[in-house]
N, C-alpha and C positions, 0 to 999 in steps of 0.2 A: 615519143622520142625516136629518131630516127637513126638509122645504122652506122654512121659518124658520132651521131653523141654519147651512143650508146659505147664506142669503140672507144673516143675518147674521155669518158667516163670509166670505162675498165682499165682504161692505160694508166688513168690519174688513181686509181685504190689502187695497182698494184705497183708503183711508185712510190703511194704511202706508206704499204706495205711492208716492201723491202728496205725502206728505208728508215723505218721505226722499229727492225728488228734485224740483225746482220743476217742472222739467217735465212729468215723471211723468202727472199730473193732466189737461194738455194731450193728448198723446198718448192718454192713456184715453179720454175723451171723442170724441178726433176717428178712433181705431177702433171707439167701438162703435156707431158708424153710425143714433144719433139714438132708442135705445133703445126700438121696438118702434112709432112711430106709422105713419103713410102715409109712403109717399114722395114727394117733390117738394112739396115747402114752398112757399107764395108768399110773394113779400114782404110785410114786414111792414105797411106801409103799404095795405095791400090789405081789404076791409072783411069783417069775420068774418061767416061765415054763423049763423043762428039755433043755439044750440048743443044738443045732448041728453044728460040730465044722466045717464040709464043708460049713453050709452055712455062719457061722463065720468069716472065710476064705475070703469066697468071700467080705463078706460085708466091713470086713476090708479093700481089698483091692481096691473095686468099688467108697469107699470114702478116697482112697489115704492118710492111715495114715500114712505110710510109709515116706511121703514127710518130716513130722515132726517129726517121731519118728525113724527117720533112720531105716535103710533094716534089721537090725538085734532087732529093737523096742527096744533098747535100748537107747535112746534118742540121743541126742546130743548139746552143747550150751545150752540152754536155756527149749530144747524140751526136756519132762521129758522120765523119762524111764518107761514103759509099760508092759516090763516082769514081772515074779511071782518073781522075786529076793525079798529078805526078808528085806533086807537092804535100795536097792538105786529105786525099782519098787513098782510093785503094793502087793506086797506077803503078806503083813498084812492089806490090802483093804480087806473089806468084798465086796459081793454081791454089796450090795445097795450103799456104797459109790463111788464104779466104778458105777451104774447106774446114781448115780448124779454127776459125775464129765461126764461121756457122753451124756448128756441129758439136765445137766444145766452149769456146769461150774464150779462147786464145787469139793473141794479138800477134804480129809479124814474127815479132822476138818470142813468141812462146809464154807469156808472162797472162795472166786471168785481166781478160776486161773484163768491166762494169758487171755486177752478178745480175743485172737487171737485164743484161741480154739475153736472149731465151737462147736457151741451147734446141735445133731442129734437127731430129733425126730422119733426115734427107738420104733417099738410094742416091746411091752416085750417080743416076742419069738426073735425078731430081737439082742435087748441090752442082750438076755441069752446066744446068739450063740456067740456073737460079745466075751462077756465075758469067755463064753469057750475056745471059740478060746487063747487070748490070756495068761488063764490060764497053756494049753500047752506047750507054748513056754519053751522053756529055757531059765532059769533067766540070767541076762547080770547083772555082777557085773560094775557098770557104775555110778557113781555120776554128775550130772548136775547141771547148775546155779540154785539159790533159786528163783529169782524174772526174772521176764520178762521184757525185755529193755524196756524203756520209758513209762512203766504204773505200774511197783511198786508191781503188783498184784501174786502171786504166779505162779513160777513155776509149780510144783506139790507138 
């Protein structure tokens, strides 16, 4: 089995996971201990340092967003879209609101998306590159579902 199947094989149990148990979801996130950034997060309200988009890059990719926000981050189903698109992504996100939707869970308005999001406990140079990064992209005109199957909770 190779390193995609294997990925997308652990995407697909903890999908089943969380979605055959509400809490499920919860506890996933709050063991896997912030999925590979820095340790020791500052708050959020704390002012991001200049970001770097290779290491944004990498970071993106070392915590396999990609599985969820499909290879062009444009979403897909349910998995919201991530590009700067103005419309269906993040393009009228400020800074701090993508800090708290990767970091804690939270959407624009402050409301819990999907519990299936991992929460990353990212140093702020980590969540400024992460954010760079994806402000590069090219916006993906893309609309996805509003809520997340079986827990109600926001999309994006």
């Amino acid at each position: 089995m190779n390193f995609t199947s294997r990925s997308v094989c652990c995407g697909v149990m903890l999908l089943v996971l969380a979605c055959s148990d509400p809490g499920a979801g919860e506890r996933t996130r709050a063991s896997a201990g912030g999925g590979g950034g820095s340790a020791g997060a500052a708050p959020v309200d704390a002012p991001l340092p200049p970001g770097n988009l290779v290491n944004g890059m990498a970071l993106v990719d070392k915590n396999s967003c990609t599985l969820c926000h499909y290879s062009d981050y444009g979403g897909v189903g349910f998995n919201p879209n991530i590009t700067p698109d103005t419309q269906f992504g993040l393009g009228k996100w400020t800074d701090r609101q993508v800090v708290a939707a990767i970091r804690s869970g939270l959407s624009s308005d402050g409301t819990s998306l999907c519990p299936l999001m991992a929460h990353f406990a990212f140093s702020d140079q980590d969540v400024s590159d992460v954010i760079t990064f994806l402000r590069r992209l090219p916006g993906v005109e893309r609309a996805n579902a509003n809520l997340c199957p079986g827990h109600g909770a926001k999309a994006m």
